[in-house]
N, C-alpha and C positions, 0 to 999 in steps of 0.2 A: 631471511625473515622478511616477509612482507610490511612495507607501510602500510598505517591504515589509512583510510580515505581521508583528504585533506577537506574538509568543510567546515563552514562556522561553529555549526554545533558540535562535533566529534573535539575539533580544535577546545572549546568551550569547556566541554563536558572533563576534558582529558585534566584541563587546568584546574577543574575544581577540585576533581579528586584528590589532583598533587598537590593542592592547598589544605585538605583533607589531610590526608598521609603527615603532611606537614606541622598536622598538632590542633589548626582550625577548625574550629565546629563549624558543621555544614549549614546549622540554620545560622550563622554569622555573616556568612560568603551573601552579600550581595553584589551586584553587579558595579553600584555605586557606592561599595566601599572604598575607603583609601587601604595602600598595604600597611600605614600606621594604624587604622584602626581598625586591623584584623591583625596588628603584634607580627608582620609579617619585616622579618630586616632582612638586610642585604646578602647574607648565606642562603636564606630561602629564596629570594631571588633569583639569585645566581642557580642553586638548584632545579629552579621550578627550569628558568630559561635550558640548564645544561635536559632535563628530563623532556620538553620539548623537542626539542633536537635528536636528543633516543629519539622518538617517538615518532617524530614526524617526518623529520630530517630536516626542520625549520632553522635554519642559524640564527638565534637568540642571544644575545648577550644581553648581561645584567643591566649595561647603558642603556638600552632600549627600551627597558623596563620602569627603572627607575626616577624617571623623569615623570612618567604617569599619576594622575592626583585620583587615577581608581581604578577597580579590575579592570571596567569597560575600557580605559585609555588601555589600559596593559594588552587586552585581549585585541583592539586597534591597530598596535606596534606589532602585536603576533601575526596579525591577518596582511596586514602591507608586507612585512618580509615574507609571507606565503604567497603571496600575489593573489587575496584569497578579496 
C-alpha cells in the first residue's frame, strides 16, 4: 500500500478527520484549540499519534503530542518528526 504524499496539508487534513472519527465536532476543531478543550485525553492521543503512523509512516508518540497547548503545537511536533 502506497503512502500518501507527505505535506502540511494532507498531514493536517488527515488529523482532523481522526479528530472527527474520534467523537469531535468538526466545527469545534480549530487550529488553536487546546486537546482539553476539544475533550480530547490521552487514549485519543495516543490513537491519533498511533493512526498517523498507519498513515504516514510518521513515528508519533503520545509525548510528542501531549506537551502541545494546541492542535497547531500538535500539528508542529507532527511536521518536525516528518521533516516536513
Amino acid at each position: 500500500m502506497a503512502v500518501p504524499s507527505r505535506t502540511k496539508e494532507s498531514v493536517e487534513g488527515f488529523v482532523l478527520d481522526v479528530l472527527e472519527k474520534l467523537g469531535i465536532e468538526r466545527d469545534q476543531i480549530t487550529l488553536d484549540a487546546s486537546f482539553d478543550d476539544l475533550g480530547v485525553d490521552s487514549l485519543h492521543v495516543t490513537e491519533l499519534g498511533q493512526a498517523v503512523n498507519r498513515e504516514f509512516g510518521i513515528e508519533v508518540h503520545a509525548a510528542d503530542l501531549e506537551e502541545s497547548q494546541s492542535l497547531r503545537q500538535a500539528l508542529n511536533a507532527i511536521y518536525a518528526k516528518a521533516g516536513l
